[in-house]
N, C-alpha and C positions, 0 to 999 in steps of 0.2 A: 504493500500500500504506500511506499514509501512514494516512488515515482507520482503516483496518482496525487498524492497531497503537495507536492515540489507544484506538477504542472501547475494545479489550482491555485499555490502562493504565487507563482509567474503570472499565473490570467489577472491575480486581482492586482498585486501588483501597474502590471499595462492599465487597468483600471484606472485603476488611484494618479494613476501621471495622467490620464486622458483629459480627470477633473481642471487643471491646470491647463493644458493646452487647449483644451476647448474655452475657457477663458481668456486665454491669449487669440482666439483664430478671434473671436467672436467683439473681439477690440474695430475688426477691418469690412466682417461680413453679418451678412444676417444668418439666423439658424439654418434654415431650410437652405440656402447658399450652402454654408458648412458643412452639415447633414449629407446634400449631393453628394458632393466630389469625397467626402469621409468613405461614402458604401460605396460610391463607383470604383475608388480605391481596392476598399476592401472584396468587392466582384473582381474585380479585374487582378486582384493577386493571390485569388484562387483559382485563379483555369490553371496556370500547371500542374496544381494538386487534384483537378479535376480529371485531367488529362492522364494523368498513372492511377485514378478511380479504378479504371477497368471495367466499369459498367455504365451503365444511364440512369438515368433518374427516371427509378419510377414512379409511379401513379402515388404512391402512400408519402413518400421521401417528401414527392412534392406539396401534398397537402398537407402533412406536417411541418415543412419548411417555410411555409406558408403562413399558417397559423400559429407559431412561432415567431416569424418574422413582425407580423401584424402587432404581437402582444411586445416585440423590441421598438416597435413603430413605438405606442402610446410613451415607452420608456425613455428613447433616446430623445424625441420631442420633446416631452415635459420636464425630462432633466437641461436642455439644452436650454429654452425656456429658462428655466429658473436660473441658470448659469449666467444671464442677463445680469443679471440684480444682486446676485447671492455670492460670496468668496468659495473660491473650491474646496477647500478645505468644511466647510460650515455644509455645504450641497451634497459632499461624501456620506459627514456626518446625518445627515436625512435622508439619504437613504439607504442608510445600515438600518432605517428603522424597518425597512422587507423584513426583515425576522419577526416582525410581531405580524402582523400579513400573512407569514407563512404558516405560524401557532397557527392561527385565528382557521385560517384555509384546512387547516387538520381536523382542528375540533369540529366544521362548517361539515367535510366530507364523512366524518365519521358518525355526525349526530352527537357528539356530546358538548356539555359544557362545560365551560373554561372554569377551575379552581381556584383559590384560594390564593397558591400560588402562581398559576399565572396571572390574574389581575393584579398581586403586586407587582410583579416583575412589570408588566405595563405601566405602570403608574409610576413604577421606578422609572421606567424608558422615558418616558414623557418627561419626568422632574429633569431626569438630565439633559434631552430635548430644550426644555426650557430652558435653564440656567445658562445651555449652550447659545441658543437664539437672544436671549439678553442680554450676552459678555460681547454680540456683536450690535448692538442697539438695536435690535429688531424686535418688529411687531409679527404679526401673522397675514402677511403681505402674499402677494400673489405668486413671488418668486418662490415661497418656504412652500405653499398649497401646490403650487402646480411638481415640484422635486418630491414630496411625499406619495402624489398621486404617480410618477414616476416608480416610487420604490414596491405601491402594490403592483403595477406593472411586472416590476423584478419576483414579484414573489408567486405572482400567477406564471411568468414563462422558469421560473424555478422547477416549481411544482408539476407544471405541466412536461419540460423536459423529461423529467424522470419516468414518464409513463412511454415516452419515443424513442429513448438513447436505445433501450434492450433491444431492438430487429429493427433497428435503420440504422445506416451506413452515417458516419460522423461526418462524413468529409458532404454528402450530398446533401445532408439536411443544414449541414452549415452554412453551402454556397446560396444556397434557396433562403435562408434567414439573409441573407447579405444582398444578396439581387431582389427578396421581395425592399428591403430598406431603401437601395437605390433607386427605383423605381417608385416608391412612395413621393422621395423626399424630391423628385425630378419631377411625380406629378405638382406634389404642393408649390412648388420653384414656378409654377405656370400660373399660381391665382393672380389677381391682381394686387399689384403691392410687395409682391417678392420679385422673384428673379434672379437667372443664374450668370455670374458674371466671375471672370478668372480674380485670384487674388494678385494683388502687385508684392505684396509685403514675404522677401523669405521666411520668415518665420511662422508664417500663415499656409505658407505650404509645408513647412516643417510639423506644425503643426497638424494636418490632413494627412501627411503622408501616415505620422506614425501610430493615429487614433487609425486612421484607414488599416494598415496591415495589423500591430501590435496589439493595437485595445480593440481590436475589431473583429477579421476574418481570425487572425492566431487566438486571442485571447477566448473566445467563443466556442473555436474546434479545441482548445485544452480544456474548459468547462465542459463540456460535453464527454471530452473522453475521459476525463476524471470522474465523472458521475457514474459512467456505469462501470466504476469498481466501486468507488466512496458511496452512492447515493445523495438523491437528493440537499437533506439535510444534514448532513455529514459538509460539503461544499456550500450550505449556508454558513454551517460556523466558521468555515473558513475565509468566506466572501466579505464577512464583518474584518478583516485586517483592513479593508480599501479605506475608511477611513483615515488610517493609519500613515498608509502609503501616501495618501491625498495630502495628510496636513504639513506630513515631510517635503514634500514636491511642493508645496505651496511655500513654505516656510523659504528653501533654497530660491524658487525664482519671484515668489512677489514680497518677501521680509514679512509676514504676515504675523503679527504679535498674537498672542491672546494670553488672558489674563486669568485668574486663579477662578472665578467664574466656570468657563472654559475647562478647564482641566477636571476639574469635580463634577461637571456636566457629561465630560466623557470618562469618567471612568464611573458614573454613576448608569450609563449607558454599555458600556461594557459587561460591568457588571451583572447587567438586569439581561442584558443578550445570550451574556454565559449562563444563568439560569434557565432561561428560555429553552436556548439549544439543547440544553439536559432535559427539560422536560419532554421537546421534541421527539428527539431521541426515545426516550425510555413510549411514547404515543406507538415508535415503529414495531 
């Protein structure tokens, strides 16, 4: 299990740096600009790996690649969205909150209700939520609403992975999550009021390159194949480091202070996450 949990720290990793550079791309362009050329990237640096597939996509690959890709559509929009407004680091931290989403989606499928202790651990989540959103002067503004509804995105195509990875091909349901995104964000780039226009700035293409291949096609095909050895929620608890990754990467390129606030907020979030996943767990 060793490998499988290595790839999973690398995917979230590429994560956690995407938080950051999509704040940088998004200095020059609009999201659905971004968004574009991020999955055209990431399509287009998966035909080799296509190409040594060895088969074609079939009929199932692609409606679950599909369906899959639709539920990265709501996520990768509404986090990009709030990436407007919100420091990556702070944007990370909201959507580590997918773990209570995930709880929540267990006890929904199974028919039961939530304990004792998971509504603490909730309520923990939220305290440190809180204290984390006020150490940045924030209210409950449209950038924190739209990153949250973001993170139940992550916790429905979480959940839902795990029922696809066992009899579809990694590589094919991958490309199909990546080509259904480009094609979303190429339709949205057509409403009025967007549009798709080249970046001038290197680092906007640096930026696109490495969400495109890194946090994107790679980081997605190592999630997937981590899962069907770890399991779903095995790679949630792991998925909770992107914070982590995020506040470091922020720290290094935007000086990002935060204040004693901040620190008790996340480890008061940590904390409640680490209970959660245990209780997960022992739900399997």
């Amino acid at each position: 299990m060793l490998i499988p949990t290595l790839s999973t720290i690398l995917a979230t990793a590429f994560w956690g740096a995407s938080f950051v550079l999509t704040k940088l791309a998004l200095q020059e362009m609009q999201p659905t600009t971004f968004l574009f050329w991020r999955f055209l990237i990431a399509t287009l640096s998966m035909l080799p790996s296509l190409a040594t597939y060895g088969g074609y996509l079939r009929q199932k690959a692609l409606v679950q690649g599909v369906q899959l890709g639709l539920l990265q559509v709501g996520l990768m929009f509404l986090q990009t969205l709030g990436l407007q407004t919100l420091s990556p680091s702070l944007s990370a931290f909201l959507s580590g909150f997918f773990i209570v989403f995930v709880l929540f989606i267990k006890f929904i499928t199974q028919g039961r209700l939530p304990g004792q202790v998971d509504v603490l651990s909730t309520l923990t989540c939220l305290a440190g939520l809180a204290l984390l959103t006020h150490s940045y002067g924030l209210v409950w503004e449209m950038g924190i609403l739209y990153t949250l509804g973001g993170a139940f995105f992550v916790a429905l195509h979480t959940y839902l992975l795990d029922t696809y990875i066992a009899d579809t091909h990694v590589t094919a349901l991958t490309f199909v999550q990546m080509l259904t995104l480009a094609l979303f964000a190429g339709f949205t780039s057509l409403w009025p009021g967007n549009g798709i226009h080249l970046p001038v700035q290197i680092a906007s293409w640096g930026a696109i390159l490495f969400c495109g291949t890194f946090s994107s096609s790679i980081a997605c095909w190592l999630q997937a194949s981590a899962q069907k050895h770890l399991g779903a929620f095995k790679v949630a608890m792991i998925l909770m480091l992107e914070p982590v990754f995020a506040t470091v990467f922020t720290y290094w390129v935007w000086a990002e202070p935060l204040d004693g606030y901040a620190y008790l907020g996340m480890a008061l979030m940590i904390g409640a996450v680490a209970i959660i996943n245990r209780r997960i767990e022992a739900l399997t």
